[in-house]
C-alpha positions as a Markdown table, in Angstrom:
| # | Residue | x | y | z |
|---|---|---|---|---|
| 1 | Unk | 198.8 | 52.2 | -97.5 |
| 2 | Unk | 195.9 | 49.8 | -98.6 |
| 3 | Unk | 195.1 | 45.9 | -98.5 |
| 4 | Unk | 197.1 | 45.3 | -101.3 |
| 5 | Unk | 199.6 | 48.2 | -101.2 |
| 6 | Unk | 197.9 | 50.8 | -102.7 |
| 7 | Unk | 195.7 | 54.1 | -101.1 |
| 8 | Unk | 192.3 | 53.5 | -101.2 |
| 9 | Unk | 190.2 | 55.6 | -103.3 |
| 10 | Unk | 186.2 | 56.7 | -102.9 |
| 11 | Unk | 183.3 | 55.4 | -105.4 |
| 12 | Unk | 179.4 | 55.3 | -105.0 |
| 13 | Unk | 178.3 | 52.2 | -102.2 |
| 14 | Unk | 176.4 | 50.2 | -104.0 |
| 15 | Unk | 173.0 | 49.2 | -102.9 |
| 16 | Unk | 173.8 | 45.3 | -103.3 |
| 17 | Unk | 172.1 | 43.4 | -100.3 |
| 18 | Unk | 175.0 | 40.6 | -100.3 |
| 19 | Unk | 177.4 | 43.2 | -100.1 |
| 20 | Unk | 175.7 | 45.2 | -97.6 |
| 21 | Unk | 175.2 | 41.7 | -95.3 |
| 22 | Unk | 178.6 | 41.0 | -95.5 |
| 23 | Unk | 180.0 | 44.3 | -94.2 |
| 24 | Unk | 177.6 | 44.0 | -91.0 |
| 25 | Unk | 179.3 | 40.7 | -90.5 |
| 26 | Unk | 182.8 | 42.1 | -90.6 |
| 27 | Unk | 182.5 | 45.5 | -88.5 |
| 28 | Unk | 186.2 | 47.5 | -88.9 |
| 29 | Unk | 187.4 | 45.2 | -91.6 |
| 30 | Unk | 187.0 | 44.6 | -95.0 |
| 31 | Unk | 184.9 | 42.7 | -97.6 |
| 32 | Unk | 186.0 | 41.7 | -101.1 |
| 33 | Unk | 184.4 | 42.1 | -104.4 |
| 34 | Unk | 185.5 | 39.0 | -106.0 |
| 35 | Unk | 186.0 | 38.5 | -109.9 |
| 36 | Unk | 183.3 | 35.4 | -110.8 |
| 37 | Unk | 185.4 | 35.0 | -114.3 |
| 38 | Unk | 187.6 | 33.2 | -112.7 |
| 39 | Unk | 186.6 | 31.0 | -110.0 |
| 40 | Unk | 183.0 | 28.5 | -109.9 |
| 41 | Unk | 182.2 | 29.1 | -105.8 |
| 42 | Unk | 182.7 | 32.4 | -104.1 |
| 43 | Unk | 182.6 | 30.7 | -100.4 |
| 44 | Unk | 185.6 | 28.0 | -101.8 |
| 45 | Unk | 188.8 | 28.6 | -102.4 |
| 46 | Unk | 189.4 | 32.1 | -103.9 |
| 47 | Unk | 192.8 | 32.6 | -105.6 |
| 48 | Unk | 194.4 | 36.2 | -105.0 |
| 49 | Unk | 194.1 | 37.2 | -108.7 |
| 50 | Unk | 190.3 | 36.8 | -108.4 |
| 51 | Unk | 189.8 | 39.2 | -105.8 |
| 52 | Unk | 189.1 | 43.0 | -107.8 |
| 53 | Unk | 189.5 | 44.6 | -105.0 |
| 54 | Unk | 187.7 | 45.4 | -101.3 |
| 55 | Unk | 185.5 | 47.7 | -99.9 |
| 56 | Unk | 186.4 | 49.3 | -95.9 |
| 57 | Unk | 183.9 | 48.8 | -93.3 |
| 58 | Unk | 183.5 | 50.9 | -89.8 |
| 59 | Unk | 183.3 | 50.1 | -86.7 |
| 60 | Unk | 178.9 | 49.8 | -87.0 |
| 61 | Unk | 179.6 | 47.3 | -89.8 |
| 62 | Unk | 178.5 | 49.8 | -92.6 |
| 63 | Unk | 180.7 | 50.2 | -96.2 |
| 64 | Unk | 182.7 | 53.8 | -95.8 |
| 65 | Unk | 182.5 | 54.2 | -99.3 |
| 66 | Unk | 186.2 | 53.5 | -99.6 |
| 67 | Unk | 187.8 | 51.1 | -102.3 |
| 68 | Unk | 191.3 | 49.5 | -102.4 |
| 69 | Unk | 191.8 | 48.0 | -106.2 |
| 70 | Unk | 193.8 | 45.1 | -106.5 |
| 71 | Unk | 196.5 | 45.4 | -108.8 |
| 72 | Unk | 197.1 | 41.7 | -108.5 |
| 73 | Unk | 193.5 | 41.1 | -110.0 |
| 74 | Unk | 193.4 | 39.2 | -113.4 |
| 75 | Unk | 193.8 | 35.6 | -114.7 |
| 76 | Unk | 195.0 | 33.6 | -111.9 |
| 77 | Unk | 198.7 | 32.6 | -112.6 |
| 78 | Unk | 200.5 | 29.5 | -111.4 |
| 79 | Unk | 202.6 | 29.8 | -107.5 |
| 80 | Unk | 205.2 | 26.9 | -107.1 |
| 81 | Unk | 207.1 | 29.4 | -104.8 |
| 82 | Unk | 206.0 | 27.2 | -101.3 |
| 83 | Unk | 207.4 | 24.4 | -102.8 |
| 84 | Unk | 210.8 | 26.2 | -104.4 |
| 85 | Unk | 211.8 | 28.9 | -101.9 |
| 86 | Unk | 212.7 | 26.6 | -98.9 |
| 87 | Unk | 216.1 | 25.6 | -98.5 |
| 88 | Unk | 215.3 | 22.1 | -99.1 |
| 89 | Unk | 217.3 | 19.6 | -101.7 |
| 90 | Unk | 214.7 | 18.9 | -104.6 |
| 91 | Unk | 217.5 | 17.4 | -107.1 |
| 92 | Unk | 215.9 | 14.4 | -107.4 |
| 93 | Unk | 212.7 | 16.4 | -109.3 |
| 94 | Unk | 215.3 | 17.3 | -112.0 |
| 95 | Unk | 216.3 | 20.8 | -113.0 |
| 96 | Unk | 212.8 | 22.4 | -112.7 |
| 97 | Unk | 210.7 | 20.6 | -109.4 |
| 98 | Unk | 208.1 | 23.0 | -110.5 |
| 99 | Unk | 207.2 | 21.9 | -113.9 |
| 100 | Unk | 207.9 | 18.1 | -112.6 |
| 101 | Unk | 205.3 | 18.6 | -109.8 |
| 102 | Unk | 203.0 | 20.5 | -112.5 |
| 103 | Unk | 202.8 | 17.6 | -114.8 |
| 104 | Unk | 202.8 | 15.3 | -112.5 |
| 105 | Unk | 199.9 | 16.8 | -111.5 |
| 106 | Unk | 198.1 | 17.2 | -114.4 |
| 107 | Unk | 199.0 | 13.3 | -114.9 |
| 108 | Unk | 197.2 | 12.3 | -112.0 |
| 109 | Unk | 194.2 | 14.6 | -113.3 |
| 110 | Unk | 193.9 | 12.5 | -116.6 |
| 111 | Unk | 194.4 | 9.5 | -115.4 |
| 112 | Unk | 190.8 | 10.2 | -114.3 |
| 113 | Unk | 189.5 | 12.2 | -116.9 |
| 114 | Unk | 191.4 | 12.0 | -120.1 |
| 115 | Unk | 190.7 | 15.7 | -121.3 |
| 116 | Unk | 191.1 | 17.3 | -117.9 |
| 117 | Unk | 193.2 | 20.1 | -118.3 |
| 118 | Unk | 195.1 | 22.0 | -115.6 |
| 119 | Unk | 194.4 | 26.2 | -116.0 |
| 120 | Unk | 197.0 | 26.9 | -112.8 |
| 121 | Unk | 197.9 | 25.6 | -109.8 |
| 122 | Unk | 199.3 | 27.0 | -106.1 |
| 123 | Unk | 201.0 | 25.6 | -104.0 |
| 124 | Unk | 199.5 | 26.7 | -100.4 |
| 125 | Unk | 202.6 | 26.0 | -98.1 |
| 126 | Unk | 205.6 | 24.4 | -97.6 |
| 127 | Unk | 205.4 | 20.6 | -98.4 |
| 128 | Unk | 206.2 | 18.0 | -96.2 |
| 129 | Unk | 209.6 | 16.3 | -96.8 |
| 130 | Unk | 210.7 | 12.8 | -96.6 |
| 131 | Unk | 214.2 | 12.2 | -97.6 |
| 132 | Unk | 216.3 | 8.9 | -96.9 |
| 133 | Unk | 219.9 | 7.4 | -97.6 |
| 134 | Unk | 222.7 | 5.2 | -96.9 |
| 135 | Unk | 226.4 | 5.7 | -97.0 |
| 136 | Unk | 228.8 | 5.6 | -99.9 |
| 137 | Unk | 230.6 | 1.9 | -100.1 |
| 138 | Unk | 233.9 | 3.9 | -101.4 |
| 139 | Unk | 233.6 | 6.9 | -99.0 |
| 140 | Unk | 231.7 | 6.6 | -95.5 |
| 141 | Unk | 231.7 | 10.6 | -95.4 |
| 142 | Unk | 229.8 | 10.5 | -98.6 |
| 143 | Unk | 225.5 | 10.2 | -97.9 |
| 144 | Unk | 223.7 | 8.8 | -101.0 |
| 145 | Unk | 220.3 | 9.8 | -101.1 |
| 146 | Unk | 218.0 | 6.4 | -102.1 |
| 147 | Unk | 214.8 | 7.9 | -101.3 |
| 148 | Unk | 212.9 | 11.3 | -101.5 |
| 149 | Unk | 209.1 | 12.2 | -101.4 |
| 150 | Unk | 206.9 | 15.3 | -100.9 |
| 151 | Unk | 203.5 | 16.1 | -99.6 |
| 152 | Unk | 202.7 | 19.2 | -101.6 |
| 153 | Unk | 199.2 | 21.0 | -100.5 |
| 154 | Unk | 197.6 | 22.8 | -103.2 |
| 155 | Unk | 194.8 | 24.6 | -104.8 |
| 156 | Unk | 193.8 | 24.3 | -108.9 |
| 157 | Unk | 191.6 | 25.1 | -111.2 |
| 158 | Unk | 190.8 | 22.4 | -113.5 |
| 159 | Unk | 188.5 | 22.5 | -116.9 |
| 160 | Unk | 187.0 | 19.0 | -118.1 |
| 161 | Unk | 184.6 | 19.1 | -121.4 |
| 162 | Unk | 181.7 | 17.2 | -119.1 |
| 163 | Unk | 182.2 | 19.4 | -115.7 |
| 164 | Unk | 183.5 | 22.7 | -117.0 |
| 165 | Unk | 185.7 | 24.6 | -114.5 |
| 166 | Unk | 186.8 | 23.3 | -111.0 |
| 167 | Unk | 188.5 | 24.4 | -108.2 |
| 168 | Unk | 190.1 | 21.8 | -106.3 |
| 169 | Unk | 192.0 | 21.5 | -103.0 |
| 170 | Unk | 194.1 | 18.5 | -101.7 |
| 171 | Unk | 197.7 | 17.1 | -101.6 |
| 172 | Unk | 199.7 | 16.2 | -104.2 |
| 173 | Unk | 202.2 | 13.4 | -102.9 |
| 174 | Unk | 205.2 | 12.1 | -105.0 |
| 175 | Unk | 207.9 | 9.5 | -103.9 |
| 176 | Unk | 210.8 | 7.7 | -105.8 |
| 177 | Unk | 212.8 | 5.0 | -104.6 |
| 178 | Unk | 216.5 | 3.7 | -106.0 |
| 179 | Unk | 217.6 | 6.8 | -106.5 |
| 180 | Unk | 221.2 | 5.7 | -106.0 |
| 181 | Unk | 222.8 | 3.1 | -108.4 |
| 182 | Unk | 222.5 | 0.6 | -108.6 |
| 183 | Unk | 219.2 | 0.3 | -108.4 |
| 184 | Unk | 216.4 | 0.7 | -111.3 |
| 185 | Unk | 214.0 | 3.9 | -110.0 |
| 186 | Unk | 210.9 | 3.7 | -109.3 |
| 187 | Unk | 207.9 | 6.9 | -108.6 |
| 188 | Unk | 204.6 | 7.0 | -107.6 |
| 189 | Unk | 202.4 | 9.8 | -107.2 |
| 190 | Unk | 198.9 | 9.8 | -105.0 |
| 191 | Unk | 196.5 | 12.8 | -105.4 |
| 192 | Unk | 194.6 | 12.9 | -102.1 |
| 193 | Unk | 191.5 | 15.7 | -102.6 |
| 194 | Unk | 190.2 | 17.4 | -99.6 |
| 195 | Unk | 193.2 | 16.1 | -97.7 |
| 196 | Unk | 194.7 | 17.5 | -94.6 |
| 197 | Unk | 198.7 | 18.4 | -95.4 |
| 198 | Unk | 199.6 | 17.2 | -92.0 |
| 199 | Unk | 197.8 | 13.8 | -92.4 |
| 200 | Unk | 199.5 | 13.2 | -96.0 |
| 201 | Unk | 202.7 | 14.1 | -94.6 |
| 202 | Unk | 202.4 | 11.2 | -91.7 |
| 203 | Unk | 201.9 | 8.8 | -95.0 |
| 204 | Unk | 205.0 | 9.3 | -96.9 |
| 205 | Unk | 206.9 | 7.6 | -94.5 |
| 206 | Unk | 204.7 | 4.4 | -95.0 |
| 207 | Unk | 204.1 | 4.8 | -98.7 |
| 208 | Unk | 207.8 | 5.5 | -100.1 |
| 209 | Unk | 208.2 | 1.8 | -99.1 |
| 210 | Unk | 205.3 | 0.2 | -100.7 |
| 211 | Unk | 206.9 | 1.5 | -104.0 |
| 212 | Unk | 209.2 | -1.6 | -104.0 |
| 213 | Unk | 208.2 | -4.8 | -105.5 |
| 214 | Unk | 205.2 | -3.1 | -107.0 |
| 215 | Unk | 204.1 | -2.5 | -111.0 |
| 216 | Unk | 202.2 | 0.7 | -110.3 |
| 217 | Unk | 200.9 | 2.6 | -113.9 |
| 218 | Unk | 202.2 | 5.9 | -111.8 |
| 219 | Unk | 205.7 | 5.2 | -112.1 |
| 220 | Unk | 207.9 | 6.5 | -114.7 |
């Protein structure tokens, strides 16, 4: 089997010097053709569906001649599946976290530019969790959560009417407070771009309590 789970097939090397460059650089491997439809920088971030397939190197760094197609390859699709598959409680999103992370999203996008608008989003890996509560006054079994965020890495495409297409990478953060009667809740969201996951997870712990007390235009 192939890359992408198919057999490989033979077609006509091309006499591209880029192409030819980058299978020197990668003897015994592989180097993908990647769709430009669908992406703005070939060296960024390249989402799965972009790639049309990849041509097999040998061992002396020259193209075999073989060709795996990638059957994944078309308009790149949303992937919340980091941020759904974990066994982790995400109740406090509402009945699709997905969507609410989506728009969210998108919010945080036009709060900056007002006719951003998101083509699709994936979520890179599990998000950091943060999730806090207190006991029940009528039943000390009984945990009530009061507190929740996430620290959600991801990768987007985003078309403005002044920039065109771009491809960002960051963390999406989102935290809500009073989550438990009888308080009034409150959510925030920060959008942190070229942000290192493990560095916006060591802030939720610090910014799901600067939530209180403040009138933030984020909250809902």
């Amino acid at each position: 089997m192939g890359l992408f789970g198919s057999r490989s097939r033979r077609k006509g090397i091309p006499n591209e010097p880029a192409l030819l460059a980058a299978a020197a650089e990668n003897p015994g491997g592989s180097v993908a053709e990647i769709d430009p439809t669908h992406i703005d920088d070939p060296n960024g971030y390249v989402p799965p569906e972009a790639i049309r397939g990849a041509w097999l190197v040998d061992s002396s760094g020259k193209l075999t001649g073989e060709y795996q197609e990638n059957p994944r390859h078309g308009v790149p699709q949303d992937d919340f599946s980091k941020l759904t598959d974990p066994d982790h409680w995400l109740g406090w999103l509402g009945e699709d976290p997905a969507t609410a992370v989506r728009q969210g999203i998108e919010k945080s996008l036009r709060a900056q530019v007002a006719d951003a608008v998101v083509e699709w989003v994936k979520i890179l890996e599990e998000p950091r969790f943060l999730t806090g509560g207190r006991r029940s006054s009528e039943d000390e079994q009984v945990m009530l959560v009061s507190r929740a965020a996430l620290a959600a890495p991801f990768a987007l495409s985003v078309r403005t009417t002044q920039h065109g297409r771009s491809i960002l990478l960051g963390v999406f953060s989102w935290a809500a407070v009073n989550l438990a009667p009888p308080g009034v809740r409150k959510d925030r969201h920060w959008f942190d771009l070229g942000a290192a996951p493990d560095w916006a997870g060591e802030r939720l712990q610090e910014r799901i309590y600067e939530i209180d007390g403040e009138d933030d235009p984020n909250e809902r």
